[in-house]
C-alpha positions as CSV (number, residue, x, y, z in Angstrom):
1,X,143.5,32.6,9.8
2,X,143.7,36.6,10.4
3,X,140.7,36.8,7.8
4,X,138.8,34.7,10.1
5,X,139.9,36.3,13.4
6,X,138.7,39.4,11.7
7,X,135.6,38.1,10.5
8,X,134.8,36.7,13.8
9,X,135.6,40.3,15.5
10,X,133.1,42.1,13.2
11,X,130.6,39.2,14.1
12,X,131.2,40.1,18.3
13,X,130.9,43.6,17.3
14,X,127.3,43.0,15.3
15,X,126.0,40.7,17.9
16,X,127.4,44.1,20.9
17,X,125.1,46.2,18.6
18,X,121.9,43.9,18.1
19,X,122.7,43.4,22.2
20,X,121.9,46.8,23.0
21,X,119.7,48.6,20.2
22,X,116.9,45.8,19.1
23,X,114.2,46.8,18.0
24,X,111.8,46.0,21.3
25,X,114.6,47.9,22.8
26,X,114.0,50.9,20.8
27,X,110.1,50.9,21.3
28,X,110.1,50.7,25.0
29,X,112.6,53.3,25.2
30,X,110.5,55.1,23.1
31,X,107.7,54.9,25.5
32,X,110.2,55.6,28.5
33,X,108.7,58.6,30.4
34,X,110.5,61.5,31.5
35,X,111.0,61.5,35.2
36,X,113.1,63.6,37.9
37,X,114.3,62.7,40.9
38,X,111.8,64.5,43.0
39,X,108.9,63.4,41.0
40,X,110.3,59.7,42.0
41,X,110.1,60.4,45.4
42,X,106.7,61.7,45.0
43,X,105.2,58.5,43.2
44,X,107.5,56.2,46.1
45,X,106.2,57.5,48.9
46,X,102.1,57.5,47.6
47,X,102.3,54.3,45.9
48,X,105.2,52.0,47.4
49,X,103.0,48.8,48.4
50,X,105.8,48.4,51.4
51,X,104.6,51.5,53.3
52,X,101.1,50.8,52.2
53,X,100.9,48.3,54.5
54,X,102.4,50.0,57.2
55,X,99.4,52.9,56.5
56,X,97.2,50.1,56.5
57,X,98.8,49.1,60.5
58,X,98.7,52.6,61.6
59,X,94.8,52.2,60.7
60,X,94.1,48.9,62.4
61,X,96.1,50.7,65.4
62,X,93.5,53.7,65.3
63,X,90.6,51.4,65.1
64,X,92.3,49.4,68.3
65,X,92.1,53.3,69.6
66,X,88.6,53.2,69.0
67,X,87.9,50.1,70.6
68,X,89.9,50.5,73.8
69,X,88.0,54.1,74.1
70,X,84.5,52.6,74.1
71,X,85.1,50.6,77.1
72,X,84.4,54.0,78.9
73,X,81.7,55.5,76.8
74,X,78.1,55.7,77.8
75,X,76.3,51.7,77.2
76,X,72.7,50.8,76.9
77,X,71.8,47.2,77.1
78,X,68.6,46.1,76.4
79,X,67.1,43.3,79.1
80,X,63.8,41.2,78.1
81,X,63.0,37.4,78.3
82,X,59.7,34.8,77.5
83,X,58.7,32.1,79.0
84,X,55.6,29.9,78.4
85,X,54.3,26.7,80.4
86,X,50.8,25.0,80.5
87,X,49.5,26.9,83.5
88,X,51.2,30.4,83.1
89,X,53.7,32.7,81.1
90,X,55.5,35.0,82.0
91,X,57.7,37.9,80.5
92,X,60.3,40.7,81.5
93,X,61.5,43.6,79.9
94,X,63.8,46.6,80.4
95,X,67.0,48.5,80.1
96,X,70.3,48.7,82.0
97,X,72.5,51.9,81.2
98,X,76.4,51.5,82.3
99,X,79.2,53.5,82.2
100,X,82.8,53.4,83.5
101,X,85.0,56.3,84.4
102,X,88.8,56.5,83.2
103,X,89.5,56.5,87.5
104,X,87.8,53.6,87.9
105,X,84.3,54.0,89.3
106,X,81.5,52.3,87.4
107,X,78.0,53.7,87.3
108,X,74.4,51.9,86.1
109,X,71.1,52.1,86.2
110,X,69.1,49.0,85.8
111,X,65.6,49.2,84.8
112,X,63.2,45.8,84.8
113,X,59.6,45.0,84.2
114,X,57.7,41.2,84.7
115,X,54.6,40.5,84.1
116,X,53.3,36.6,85.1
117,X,49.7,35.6,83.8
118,X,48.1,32.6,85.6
119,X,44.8,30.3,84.1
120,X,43.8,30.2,88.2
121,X,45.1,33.4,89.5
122,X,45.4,37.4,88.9
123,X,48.0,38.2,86.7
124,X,51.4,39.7,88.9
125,X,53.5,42.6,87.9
126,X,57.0,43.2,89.3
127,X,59.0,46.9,88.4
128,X,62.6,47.2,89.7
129,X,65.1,50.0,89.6
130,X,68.2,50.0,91.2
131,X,71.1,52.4,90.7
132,X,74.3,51.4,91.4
133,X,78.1,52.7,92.1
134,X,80.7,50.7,92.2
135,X,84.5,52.2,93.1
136,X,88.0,49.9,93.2
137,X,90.2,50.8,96.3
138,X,93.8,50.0,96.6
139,X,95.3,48.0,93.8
140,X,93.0,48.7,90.6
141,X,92.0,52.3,91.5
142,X,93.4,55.7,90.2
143,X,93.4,56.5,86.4
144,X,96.7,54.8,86.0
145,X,96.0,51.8,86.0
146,X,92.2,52.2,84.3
147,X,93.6,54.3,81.9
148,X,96.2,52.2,81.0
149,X,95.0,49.9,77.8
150,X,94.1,53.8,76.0
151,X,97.4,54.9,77.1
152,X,99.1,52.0,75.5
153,X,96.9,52.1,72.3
154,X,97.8,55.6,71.8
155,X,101.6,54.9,72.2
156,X,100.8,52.0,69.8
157,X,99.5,54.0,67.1
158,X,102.7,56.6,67.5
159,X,105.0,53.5,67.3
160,X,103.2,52.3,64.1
161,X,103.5,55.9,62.7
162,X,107.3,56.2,63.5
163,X,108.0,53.1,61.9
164,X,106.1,54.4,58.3
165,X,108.1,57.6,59.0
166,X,111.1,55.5,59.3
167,X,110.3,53.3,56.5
168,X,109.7,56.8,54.5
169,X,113.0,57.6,55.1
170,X,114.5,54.4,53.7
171,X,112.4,54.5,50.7
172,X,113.5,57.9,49.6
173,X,117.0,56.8,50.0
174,X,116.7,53.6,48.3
175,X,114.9,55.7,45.3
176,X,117.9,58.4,45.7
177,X,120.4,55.3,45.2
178,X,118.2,53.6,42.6
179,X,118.0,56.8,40.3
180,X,121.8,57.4,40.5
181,X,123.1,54.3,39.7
182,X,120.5,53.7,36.6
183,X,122.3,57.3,35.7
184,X,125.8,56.1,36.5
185,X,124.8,52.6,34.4
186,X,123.6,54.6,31.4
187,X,126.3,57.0,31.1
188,X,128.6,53.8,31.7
189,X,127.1,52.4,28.6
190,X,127.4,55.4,26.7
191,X,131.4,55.9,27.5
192,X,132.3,52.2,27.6
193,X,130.4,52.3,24.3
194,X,132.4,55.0,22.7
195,X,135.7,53.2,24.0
196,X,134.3,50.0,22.3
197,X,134.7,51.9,19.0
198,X,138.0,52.8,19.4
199,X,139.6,49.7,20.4
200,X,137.1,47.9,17.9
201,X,139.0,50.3,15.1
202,X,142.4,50.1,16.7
203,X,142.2,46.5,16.0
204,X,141.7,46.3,12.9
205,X,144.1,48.8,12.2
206,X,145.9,46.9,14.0
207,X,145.2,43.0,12.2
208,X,146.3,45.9,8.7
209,X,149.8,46.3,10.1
210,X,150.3,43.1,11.3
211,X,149.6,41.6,8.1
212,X,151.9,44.3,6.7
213,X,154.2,43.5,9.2
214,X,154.2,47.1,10.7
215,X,152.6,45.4,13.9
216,X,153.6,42.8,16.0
217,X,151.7,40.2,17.6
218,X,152.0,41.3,21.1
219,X,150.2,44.4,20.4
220,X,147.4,42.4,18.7
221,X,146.9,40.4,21.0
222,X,147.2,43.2,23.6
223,X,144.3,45.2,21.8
224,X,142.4,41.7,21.8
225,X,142.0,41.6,25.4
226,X,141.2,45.1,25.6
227,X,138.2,44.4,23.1
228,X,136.9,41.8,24.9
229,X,137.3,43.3,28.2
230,X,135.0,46.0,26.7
231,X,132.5,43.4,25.2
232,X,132.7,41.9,29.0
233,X,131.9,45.5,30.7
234,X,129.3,46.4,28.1
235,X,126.9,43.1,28.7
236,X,127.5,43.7,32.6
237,X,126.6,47.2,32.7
238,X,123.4,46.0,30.3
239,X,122.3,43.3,33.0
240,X,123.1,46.0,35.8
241,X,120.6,48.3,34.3
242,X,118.2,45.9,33.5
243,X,118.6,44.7,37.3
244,X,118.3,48.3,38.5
245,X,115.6,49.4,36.4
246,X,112.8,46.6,37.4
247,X,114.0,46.7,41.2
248,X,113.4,51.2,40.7
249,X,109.9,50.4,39.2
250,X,109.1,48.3,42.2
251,X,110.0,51.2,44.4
252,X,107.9,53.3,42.6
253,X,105.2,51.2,43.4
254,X,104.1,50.5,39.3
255,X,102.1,47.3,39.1
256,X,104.7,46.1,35.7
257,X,107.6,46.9,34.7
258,X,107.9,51.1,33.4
259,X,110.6,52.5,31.6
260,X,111.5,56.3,33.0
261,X,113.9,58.7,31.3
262,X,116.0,60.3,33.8
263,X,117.8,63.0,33.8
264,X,121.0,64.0,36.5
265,X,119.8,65.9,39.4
266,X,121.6,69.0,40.8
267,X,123.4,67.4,44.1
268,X,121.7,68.1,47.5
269,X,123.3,71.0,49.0
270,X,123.5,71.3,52.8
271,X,124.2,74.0,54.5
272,X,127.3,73.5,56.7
273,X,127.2,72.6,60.3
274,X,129.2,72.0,63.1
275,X,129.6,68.2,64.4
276,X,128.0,69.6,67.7
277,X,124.7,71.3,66.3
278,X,124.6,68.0,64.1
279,X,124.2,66.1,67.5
280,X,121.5,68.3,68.4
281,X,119.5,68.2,65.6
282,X,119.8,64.9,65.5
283,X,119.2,63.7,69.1
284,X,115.8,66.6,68.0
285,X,114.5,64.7,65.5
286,X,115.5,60.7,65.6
287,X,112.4,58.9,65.7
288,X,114.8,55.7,67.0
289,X,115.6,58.0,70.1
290,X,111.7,59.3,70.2
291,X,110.7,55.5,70.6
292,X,112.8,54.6,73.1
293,X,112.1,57.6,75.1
294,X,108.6,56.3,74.8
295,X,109.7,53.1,76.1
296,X,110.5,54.1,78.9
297,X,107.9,55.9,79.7
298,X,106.0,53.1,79.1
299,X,108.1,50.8,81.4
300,X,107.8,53.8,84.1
301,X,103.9,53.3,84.2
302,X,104.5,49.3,84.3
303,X,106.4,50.0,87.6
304,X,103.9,51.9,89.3
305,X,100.9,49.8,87.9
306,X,103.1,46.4,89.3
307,X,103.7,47.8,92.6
308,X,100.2,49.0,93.5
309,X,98.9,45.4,92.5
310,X,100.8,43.9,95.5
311,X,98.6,46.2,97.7
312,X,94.9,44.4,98.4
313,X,92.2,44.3,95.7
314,X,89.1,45.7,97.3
315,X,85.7,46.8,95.6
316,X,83.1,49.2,97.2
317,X,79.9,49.2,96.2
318,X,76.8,51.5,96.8
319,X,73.3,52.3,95.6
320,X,69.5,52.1,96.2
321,X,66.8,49.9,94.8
322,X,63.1,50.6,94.2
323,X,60.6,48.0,93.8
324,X,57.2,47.5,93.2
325,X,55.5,43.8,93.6
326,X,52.0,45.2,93.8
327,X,50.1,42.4,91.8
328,X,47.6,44.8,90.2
329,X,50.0,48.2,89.8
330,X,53.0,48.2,88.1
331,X,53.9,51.7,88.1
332,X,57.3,52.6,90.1
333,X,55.4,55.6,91.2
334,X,54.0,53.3,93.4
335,X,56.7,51.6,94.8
336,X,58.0,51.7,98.4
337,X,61.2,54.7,99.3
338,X,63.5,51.8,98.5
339,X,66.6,50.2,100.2
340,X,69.8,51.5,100.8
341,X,72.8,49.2,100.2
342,X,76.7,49.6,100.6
343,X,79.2,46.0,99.7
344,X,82.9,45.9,100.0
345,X,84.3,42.8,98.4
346,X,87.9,41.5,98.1
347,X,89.8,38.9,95.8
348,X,93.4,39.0,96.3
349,X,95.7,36.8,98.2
350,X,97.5,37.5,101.0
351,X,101.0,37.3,100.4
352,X,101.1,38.8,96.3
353,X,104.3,36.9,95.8
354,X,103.5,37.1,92.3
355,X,102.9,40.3,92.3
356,X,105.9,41.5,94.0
357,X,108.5,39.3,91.5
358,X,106.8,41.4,88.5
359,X,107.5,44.6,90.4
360,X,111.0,43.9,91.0
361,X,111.2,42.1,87.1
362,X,109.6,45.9,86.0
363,X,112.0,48.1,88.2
364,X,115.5,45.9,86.6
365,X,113.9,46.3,83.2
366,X,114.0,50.1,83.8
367,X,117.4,50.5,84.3
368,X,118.2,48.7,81.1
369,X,115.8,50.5,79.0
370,X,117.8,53.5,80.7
371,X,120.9,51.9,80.1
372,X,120.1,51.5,76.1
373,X,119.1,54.8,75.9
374,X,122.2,55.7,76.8
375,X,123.8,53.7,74.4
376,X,121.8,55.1,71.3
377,X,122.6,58.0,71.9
378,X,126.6,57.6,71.5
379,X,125.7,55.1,68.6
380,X,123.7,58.6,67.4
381,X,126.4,60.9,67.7
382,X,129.4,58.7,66.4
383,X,126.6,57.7,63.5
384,X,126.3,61.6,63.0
385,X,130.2,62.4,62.9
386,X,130.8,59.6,60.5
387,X,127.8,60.9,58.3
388,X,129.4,63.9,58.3
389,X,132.7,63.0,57.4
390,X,131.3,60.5,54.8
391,X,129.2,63.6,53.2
392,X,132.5,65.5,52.9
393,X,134.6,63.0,51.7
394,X,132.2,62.4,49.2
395,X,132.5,65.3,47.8
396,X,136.3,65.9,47.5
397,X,136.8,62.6,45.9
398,X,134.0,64.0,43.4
399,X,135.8,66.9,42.5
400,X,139.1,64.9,42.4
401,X,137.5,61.7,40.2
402,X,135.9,64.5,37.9
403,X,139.4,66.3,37.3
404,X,141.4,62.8,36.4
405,X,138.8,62.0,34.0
406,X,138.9,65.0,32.3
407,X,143.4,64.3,32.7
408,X,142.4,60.5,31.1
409,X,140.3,61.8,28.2
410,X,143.0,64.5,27.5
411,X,145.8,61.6,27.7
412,X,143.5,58.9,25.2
413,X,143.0,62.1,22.9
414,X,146.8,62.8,22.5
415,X,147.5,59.2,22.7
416,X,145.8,58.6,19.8
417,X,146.5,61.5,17.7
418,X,150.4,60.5,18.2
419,X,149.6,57.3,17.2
420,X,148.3,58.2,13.8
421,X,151.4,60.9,13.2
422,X,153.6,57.6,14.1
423,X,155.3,59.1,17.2
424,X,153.4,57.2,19.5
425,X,152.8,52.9,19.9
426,X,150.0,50.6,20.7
427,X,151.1,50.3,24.0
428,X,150.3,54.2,24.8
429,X,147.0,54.2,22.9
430,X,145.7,51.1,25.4
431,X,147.5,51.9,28.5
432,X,145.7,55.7,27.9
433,X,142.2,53.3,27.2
434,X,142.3,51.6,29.9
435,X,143.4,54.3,32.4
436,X,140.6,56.6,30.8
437,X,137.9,53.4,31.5
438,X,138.9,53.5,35.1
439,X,139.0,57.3,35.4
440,X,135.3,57.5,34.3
441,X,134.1,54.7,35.9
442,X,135.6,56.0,39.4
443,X,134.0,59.6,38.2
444,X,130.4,57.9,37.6
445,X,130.9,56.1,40.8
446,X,132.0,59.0,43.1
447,X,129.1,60.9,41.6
448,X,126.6,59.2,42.7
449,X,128.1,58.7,45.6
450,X,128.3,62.0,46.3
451,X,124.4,62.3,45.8
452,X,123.6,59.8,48.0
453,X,125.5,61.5,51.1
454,X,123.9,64.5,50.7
455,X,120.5,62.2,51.6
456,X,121.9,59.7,53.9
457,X,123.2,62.9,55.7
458,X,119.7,63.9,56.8
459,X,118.5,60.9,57.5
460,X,121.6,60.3,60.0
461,X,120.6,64.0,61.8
462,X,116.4,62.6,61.8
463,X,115.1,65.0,59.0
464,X,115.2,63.3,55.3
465,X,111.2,63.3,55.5
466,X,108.7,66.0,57.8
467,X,107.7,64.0,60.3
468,X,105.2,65.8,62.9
469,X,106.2,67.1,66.3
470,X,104.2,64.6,68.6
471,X,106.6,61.8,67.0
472,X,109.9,63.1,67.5
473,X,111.8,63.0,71.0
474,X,109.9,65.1,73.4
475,X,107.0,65.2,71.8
476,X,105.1,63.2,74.0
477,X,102.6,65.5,75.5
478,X,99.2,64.5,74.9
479,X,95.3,64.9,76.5
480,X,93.7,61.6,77.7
């Protein structure tokens, strides 16, 4: 019965060691290229297929730009048309040139030629030119509300490029957390693997005594569940890292799965600060803040626009016209001095009920874009505090986790050696095991906690990632 509880311990133990070293194990580790932390941050944030397609928004928001801005560039149209009938034909042909000003106006100059051919009569020529000026008054006048559509493209693009900023900022920390726990998982491996040897020999030392009966089977049993327990932690932390290394070569962006050697990083160091410069740096540099500041700017502009459309939609038009129906001469030259013409046109209704609701819905959805501005910013500064305090925290409980693993491994060391001399029993060799198992395990954790912080820090006060100056609160100066 021992023989075979034996056996079957050395058969755990071999299947623990074919677990982790086989040989396709070997070979891609083999292959596993050497990668630090800031190199991994590099290849995220150039190949990450998440914030390529926010680039490739930020581009469809420019070409938007592009489109809104040719509604007031220079246009040439070309005019022409052909008809034919059994008595006659007749063609036209010409050019009308337009263009529209960012206050409004909208000036053209129409040019047309027709020629009519007849089996029974002279042939007739008709040349027009008319010039035209046409200028809103009231409700759709003024560059605000022309101007509008390339304002709000603009403001689109910025919001586009402050959510790939943001997303940036996630990445990096993601990668940061990614990195250190792979770390923290290897290292795991590596100690829980070195405790598996001890209790593994403990044991059997310990199945020896027994069967000399120098042991009891309490303490067998005892060092039993500690091996298994082991066994248990070992496969976990195996899946972990398998889990955490596909999931870090996604972030990276790598098309199938890579195998990176990694090596600690030195921890972020950050230059104290008070909690109130913190606040101001961050309420400098949030991009969340920046957006919403943009908001209601934009909301600002909606008010405005909404109350000049309850005033009356008028449209004056102006201009001259030469023509020429000579039927032999079709030269303008020869045309008379031309008429004169001035239009004013309306289309609005009387009342603008409509028009008036929106102005009122526009001026109550300013005070609450106001109203969660306000509210950011104490969810900012109580973010900013807690950062800091978690940053801190973080590293005291590094330096404390650090010291009692160094105290555990101390303990296991004497435990054992005691042990051996006879002074010491079972009980202290496994209650030192398992205390040292949870001392490094809180150490690992804490440490890469601590890392993380340092980055989570900066992106709490707004500047994990360079973001330019036009994105960031205040920044919204800009030519039309």
């Amino acid at each position: 019965m021992k023989h075979r509880l034996h056996n079957s311990l050395i058969f755990i133990y071999g299947c623990l060691s074919y677990y982790n070293l086989t040989a396709a194990d070997k070979m891609i580790a083999a292959q596993a290229a050497p990668l630090a932390l800031y190199e991994a941050i590099e290849n995220s944030l150039a190949h990450n297929r998440s914030l390529k397609n926010l680039q490739i928004e930020v581009e469809q928001r420019l070409y938007g730009l592009e489109e809104t801005r040719s509604e007031f560039m220079t246009e040439l149209f070309p005019r022409g048309d052909f008809q034919e009938q059994e008595n006659s034909s007749q063609y036209s042909y010409g050019a009308e040139l337009s263009k529209k000003f960012k206050t409004g106006q909208r000036f053209g100059v129409e040019a047309l030629q027709s020629n009519a051919s007849f089996s029974d009569s002279p042939n007739a020529y008709n040349t027009r030119l008319r010039v035209a000026l046409t200028q809103p008054l009231f409700r759709n006048s003024g560059k605000l509300v022309n101007s509008e559509a390339l304002t709000q493209a603009k403001h689109n693009i910025k919001t586009s490029l402050r959510a790939l900023e943001d997303a940036k900022a996630h990445t990096v920390i993601s990668v940061v957390r990614n990195y250190e726990n792979i770390l923290r998982l290897e290292q795991s491996i590596a100690l829980e693997t070195e405790s598996f040897t001890r209790i593994d020999q403990l044991l059997k030392t310990t199945i020896k005594k027994e069967e000399l009966g120098r042991s009891t089977k309490v303490e067998r049993l005892r060092v039993e569940l500690q091996h298994g327990q082991s066994f248990s932690r070992l496969q976990n932390f195996t899946e972990q890292l398998h889990s955490a290394r596909q999931e870090f070569s996604d972030l990276l962006g790598n098309e199938k799965e890579r195998r990176y050697t990694l090596s600690p990083a030195p921890l972020l160091e950050i230059e104290p600060v008070s909690q109130k410069e913190a606040v101001r740096i961050a309420h400098a540099n949030r991009l969340d803040l920046a957006q919403l500041e943009q908001d209601i700017r934009d909301i600002k502009r909606g008010v405005k626009i909404s109350e000049k459309r309850i005033w009356p939609d008028l449209q004056l038009t102006a201009g001259h016209e030469w023509q020429n129906e000579d039927a032999a001469d079709a030269n303008i030259s020869a045309a008379s001095e031309g008429n004169w013409f001035v239009g004013l046109t309306t289309n609005s209704g009387l009342f603008n009920r409509k028009a008036r609701a929106q102005a009122k819905s526009e001026a109550l959805s300013l005070d609450a874009a106001v109203l969660n501005l306000s509210i950011l910013k104490y969810q900012v500064n109580r973010s900013v505090k807690d950062a800091l305090n978690s940053y801190h925290r973080a590293q005291q409980d590094m330096l404390i986790s650090e010291k009692n693993a160094l105290l555990a491994k101390e303990r296991i060391m004497l435990a054992q050696r005691f042990y051996h001399l006879g002074r010491g029993s079972h009980f202290d060799v496994t209650d030192a095991e398992e205390a040292y198992s949870l001392a490094t395990s809180e150490h690992l954790t804490r440490r890469a906690e601590a890392a993380i912080q340092g980055y989570s820090l900066m992106q709490t006060l707004g500047i994990l990632v360079e973001v330019p100056a036009a994105l960031k609160p205040g920044g919204h100066h800009e030519k039309g």
